[in-house]
N, C-alpha and C positions, 0 to 999 in steps of 0.2 A: 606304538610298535617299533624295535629295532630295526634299523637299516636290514637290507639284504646285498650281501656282498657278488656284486659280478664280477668274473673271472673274464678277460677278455685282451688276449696276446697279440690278439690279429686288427689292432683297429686302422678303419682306414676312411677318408671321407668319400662319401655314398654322393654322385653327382647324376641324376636323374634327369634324361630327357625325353619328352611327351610329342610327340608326332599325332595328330588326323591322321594320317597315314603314310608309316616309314618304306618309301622306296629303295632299293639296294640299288647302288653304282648307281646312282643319283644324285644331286646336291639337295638335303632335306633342312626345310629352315623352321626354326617353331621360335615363340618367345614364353613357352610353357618349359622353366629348367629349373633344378633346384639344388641345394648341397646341402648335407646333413651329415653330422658326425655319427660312423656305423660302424659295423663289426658286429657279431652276433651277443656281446657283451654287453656291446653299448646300446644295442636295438632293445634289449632287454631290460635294461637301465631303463629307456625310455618309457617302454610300455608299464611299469611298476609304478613311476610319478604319474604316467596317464590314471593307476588305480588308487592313487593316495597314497602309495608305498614308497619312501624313502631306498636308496639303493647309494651301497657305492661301487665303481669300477676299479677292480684293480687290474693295473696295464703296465708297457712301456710307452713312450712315447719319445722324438726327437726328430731333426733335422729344421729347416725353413719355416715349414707352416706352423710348427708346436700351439703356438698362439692362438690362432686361428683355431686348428681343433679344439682347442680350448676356450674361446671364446662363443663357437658352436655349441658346447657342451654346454655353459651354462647358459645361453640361450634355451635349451632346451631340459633344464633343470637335470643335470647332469652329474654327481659328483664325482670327479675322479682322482684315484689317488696314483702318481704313475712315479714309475722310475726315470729320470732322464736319458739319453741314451742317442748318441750320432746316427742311428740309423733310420731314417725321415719315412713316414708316413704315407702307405702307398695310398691309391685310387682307383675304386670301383667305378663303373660304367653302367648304368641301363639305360636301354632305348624301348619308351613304350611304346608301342604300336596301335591306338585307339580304333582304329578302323578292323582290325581281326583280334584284338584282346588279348595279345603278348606280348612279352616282356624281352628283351634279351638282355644276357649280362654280359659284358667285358670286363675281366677279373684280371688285376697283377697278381702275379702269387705273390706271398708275404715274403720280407725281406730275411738273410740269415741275420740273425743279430748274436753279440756276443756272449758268450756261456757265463760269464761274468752275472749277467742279468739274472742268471735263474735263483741265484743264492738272494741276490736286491728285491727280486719279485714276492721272494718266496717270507722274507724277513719283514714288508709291505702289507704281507698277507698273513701273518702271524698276529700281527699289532692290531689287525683290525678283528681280528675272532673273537675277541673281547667284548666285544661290544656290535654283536648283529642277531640275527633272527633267524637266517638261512644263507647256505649260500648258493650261488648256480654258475656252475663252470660250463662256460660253451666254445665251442670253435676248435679249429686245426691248430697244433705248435709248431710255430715255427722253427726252423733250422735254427741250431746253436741254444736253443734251450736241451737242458738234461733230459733223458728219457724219463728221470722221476718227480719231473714239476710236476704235473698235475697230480700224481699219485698222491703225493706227500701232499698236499694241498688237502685232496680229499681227506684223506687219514685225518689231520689237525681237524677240518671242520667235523669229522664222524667222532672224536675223540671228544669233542666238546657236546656230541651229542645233538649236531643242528642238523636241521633239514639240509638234505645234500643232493643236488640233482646234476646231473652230469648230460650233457648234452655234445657228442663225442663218439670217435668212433676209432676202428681198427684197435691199434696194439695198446696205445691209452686207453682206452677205454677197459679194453679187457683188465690193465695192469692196477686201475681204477678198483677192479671190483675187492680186490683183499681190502679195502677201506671198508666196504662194508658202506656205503651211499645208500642213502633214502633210494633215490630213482632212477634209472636212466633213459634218456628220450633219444633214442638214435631213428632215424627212416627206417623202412623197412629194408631198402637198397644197403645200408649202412650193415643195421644189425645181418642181414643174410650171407655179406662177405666178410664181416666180422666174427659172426659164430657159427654159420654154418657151411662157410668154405665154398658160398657160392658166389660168384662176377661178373654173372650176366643178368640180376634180376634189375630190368628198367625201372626209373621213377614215375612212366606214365602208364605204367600198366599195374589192371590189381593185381597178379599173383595169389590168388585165392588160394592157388594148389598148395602153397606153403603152410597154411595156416597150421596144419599137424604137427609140422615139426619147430615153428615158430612156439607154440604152446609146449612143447615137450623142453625146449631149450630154456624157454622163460621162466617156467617152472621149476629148473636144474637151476637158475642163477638165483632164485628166491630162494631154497632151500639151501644153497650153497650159503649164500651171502647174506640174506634175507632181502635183498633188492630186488624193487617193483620194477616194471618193463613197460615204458612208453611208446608203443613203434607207430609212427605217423607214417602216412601213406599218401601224402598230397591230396589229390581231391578223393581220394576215396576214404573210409571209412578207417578207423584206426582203431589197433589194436591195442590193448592193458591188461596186464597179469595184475593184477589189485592184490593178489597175495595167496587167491585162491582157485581162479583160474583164468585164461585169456578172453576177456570180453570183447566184444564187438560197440563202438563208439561211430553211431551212424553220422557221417559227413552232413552237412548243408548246402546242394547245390545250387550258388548262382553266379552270375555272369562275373567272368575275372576281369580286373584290368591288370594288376600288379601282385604280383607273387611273392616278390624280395620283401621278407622280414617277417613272413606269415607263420614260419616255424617259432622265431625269438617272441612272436605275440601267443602262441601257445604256449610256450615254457613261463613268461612271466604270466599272463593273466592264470595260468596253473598253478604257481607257486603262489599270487596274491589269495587266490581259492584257496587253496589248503595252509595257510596262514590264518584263513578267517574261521577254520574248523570245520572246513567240508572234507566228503570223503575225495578217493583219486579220481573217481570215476566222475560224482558231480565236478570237479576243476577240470580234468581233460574235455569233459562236454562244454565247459564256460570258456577254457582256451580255445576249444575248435569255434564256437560263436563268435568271438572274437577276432580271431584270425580268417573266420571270412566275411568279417566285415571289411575286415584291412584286404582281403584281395580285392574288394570290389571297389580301394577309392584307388590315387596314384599315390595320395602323400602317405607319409609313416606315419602313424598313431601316434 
């Protein structure tokens, strides 16, 4: 099978630390801590070598550590194809909490980097459509890229006619749909402030009462564009327009420890499913299986 190309603007190294139990305005000491090269691109990467599926990332990268993320990456069978670039490579944070089974993050925002890049990125990402299978765009753009990376991205891989999942939100995402993408996987927090003009829908609540017009929206964007609609709901149940109407994709509850990467294990293990010729519905139910397996260990897949 062809590579599957990942799109991933935002990488940054994922440093994990595990507490028995994290006291606040405390001194908390563990020798349970780990580093892994992440980004919703590169988690995605990962979990597709997890399935026997070759990937490559296309990125920027630069500043001090370059190396190092790079030597993580192929530590963890990583291919990446990136642009060089002075502007270095931020750091995520989570603190697990083993004793109450949370997660917390501490996040930099991504750096601006220069508009320069978006032409470099985009010319990275031409060369490589030649020779792939799918691709899956995920994550926020940073500052100083054009408003029409990702667009034009899509467009190329829709234009060659490859599986195209877009995992994204607000104004990209909308500017996304004239490509005409296989899919798009947004939350349901995401999709509801992005097409239905709402800012208050929480991630830990179900929202049931939306389902109406969730289905009536999804339905307009199939029609419209012919694009399916992935709306992931965290622990609850998750919704799919498959083409013909909004189905209900029952959750599996059990005990969390780690949350961070559980969405990037749904988009890949989805995309390696319908790679292997299942329909959306069986690969969303193999992603959701997936993805909580990974909430229930600490390490990434």
């Amino acid at each position: 099978m062809l590579p599957v190309i990942c799109v991933c603007l935002s990488a940054t190294f994922q440093y994990t630390i595990v507490f028995d139990e994290l006291k606040l305005n405390e001194v908390n000491r563990t020798e349970e801590h780990f580093i892994t090269p992440s980004g919703k691109g590169i988690n995605v990467a990962r979990i597709l070598c997890s399935e026997g599926i070759h990937s490559r990332v296309i990125t920027h990268l630069g500043g001090p550590r370059t190396e190092e993320f790079l030597s993580l990456c192929l530590q963890n069978g990583i291919d990446v194809r990136y642009t060089p670039t002075t502007v270095p490579i931020r750091t995520s944070t989570t603190l697990v909490d083993k004793k109450t089974g949370t997660s917390t993050e501490l996040l930099e925002e991504t750096y601006e980097v220069p508009s320069s890049l978006t032409d470099s990125v985009q010319d990275v990402f031409r060369t490589e459509l030649d020779n792939c299978s799918a691709v899956v765009i995920s994550g926020s753009r940073p500052k100083g890229y054009r408003d029409d990376v990702y667009s034009s991205m899509a467009r190329m891989a829709s234009e060659k006619g490859l599986l195209t999942i877009l995992d994204m939100k607000g104004k990209d995402l909308v500017a996304c749909l004239e490509a005409r993408p296989s899919i798009i996987k947004p939350n349901l927090q995401e999709f509801a402030e992005t097409f239905l003009g709402k800012t208050s829908v929480l991630e830990n609540s179900p929202n049931d009462d939306l389902f109406p017009s969730v289905r009536e929206k999804a339905r307009e964007i199939f029609v419209k564009y012919g694009t399916k609609s992935v709306i992931t709901r965290g622990r609850f149940d998750t919704w799919v327009f498959d083409g013909e109407d909004l189905r209900i994709v029952a959750n599996i509850d059990v005990p969390v420890v780690n949350t961070i990467g559980c969405g990037d294990t749904l988009s890949a293990c989805m995309t390696a499913s319908l790679l292997r010729g299942n329909s959306l519905i069986e690969s969303v139910r193999y992603g959701m299986e997936k993805a909580t397996q990974k909430a229930s260990h600490v390490e990434l897949l």
